[in-house]
C-alpha positions, 0 to 999 in steps of 0.5 A, spaced: 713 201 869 718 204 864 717 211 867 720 208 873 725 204 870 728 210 866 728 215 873 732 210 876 736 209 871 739 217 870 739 218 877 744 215 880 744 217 887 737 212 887 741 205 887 740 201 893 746 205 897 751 200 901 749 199 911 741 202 908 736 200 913 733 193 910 727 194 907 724 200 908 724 205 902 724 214 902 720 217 897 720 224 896 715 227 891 717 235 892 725 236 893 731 238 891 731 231 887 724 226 887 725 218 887 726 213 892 731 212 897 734 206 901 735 211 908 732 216 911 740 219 910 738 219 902 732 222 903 734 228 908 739 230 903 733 232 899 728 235 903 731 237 909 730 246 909 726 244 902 720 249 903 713 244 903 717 239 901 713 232 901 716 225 903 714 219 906 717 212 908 714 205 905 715 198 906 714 197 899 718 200 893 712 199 888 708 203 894 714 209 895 714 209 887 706 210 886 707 216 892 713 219 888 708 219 881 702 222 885 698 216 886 694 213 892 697 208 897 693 205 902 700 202 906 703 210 906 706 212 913 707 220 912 709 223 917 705 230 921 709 236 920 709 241 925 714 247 926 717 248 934 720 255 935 722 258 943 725 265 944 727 269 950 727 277 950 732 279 955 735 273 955 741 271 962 738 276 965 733 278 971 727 280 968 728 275 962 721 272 959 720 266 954 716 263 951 715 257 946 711 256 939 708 250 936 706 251 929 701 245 925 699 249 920 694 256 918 688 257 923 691 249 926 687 248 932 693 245 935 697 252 934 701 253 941 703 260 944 705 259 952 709 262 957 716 258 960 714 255 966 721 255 971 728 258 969 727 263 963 733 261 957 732 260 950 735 253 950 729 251 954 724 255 950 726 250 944 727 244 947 720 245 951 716 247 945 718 241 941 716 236 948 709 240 947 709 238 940 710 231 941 704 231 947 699 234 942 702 229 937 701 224 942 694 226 943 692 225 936 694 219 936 699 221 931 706 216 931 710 219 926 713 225 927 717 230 923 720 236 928 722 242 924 726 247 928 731 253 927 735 250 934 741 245 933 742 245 940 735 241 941 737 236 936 744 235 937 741 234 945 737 230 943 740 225 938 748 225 939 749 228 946 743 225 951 745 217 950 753 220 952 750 224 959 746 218 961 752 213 960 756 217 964 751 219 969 748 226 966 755 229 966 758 232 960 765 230 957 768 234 962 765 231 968 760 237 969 753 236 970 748 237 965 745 245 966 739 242 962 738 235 965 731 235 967 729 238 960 732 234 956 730 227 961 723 230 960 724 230 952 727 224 951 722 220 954 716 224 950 720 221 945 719 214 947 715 210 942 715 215 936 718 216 930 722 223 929 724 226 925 729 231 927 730 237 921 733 243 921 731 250 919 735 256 918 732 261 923 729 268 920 730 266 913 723 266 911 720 259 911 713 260 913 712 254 918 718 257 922 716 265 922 709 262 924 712 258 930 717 264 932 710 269 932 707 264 936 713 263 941 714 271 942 706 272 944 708 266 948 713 270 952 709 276 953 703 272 957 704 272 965 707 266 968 
């Protein structure tokens, strides 16, 4: 209880912040900064493109803490890490082929390479490689899910600009109807009932999980449709 108490008392940023999420606490026991947080904001300051970083979010703060000091918790809800990635040689012309990669770790079982369906983009390649991730996690019943990803297009979609374009009917801010609609509709209701979390990974920058996936996007793209 004194390690704890002294932690708490030399970093600052683990005092309960002002508009946190209520009960729920962050732990982070590898990144930028190990402790507690009091909101998911707090702690992907800490983990977000921070290689192998390990977090998970507790309705306790003594079980976050037992987590941040290496012990086991029976109440722990982690999240599955998986890696997404979608490419696209040629891309905007004819004879464009993409393909989308779902990395879940080496050797994974869950490992995906596949071929787009449909319109060959890159845009699409991304967002169909993450709605693949999320049908596996569902299949293995996993319910917490922390969505790695060099596409800021597929994030930004799907958390700030698919609950504008369906308020105003699918339309953009301009009035133009939304090119990716149906890829989008197809990602936000996979996501229904999951918890996500959204993180952004520099592309080609060496982190493994990413390089897996784009491997696995590429072979993806050399199949035949």
């Amino acid at each position: 209880m004194l390690r704890r108490l002294l932690v708490f008392l030399v970093h600052p940023c683990f005092l309960p912040s002002s508009g946190g999420n209520g009960n729920m606490f962050y732990a982070v026991r590898n990144g930028r900064r190990t402790g507690v947080y009091h909101s998911w904001e707090e702690c992907k300051e800490q983990v977000n493109k921070y290689q192998n970083a390990s977090f998970k979010k507790f309705s306790t703060e003594e079980d976050a803490w037992d987590f941040v000091n290496g012990e086991s918790s029976q109440s722990a809800s982690d999240y599955a890490v998986v890696y997404t990635d979608g490419c696209c040689s040629s891309n905007g012309r004819h004879k464009a082929r993409a393909g989308t990669g779902v990395y879940w770790g080496p050797a994974h079982p869950l490992n995906s390479s596949e071929r787009l369906p449909g319109r060959q983009t890159n845009q699409r390649a991304e967002i169909h490689a993450a709605c693949k991730a999320i049908e596996q996690a569902k299949s293995q019943d996993i319910k917490k899910l922390a969505i790695y990803t060099d596409s800021k297009f597929t994030i930004n979609g799907i958390t700030n600009w698919v609950p504008n374009w369906q308020r105003n009917g699918w339309r953009t801010s301009t009035g133009k109807e939304v090119i990716n609609k149906e890829d989008f509709e197809r990602l936000a209701k996979l996501s229904e009932g999951m918890d996500i979390q959204w993180m952004h990974v520099p592309g080609h920058s060496g982190f493994q999980g990413n390089e897996a996936a784009d491997h696995l996007a590429r072979k993806g793209a050399g199949k035949a449709l």
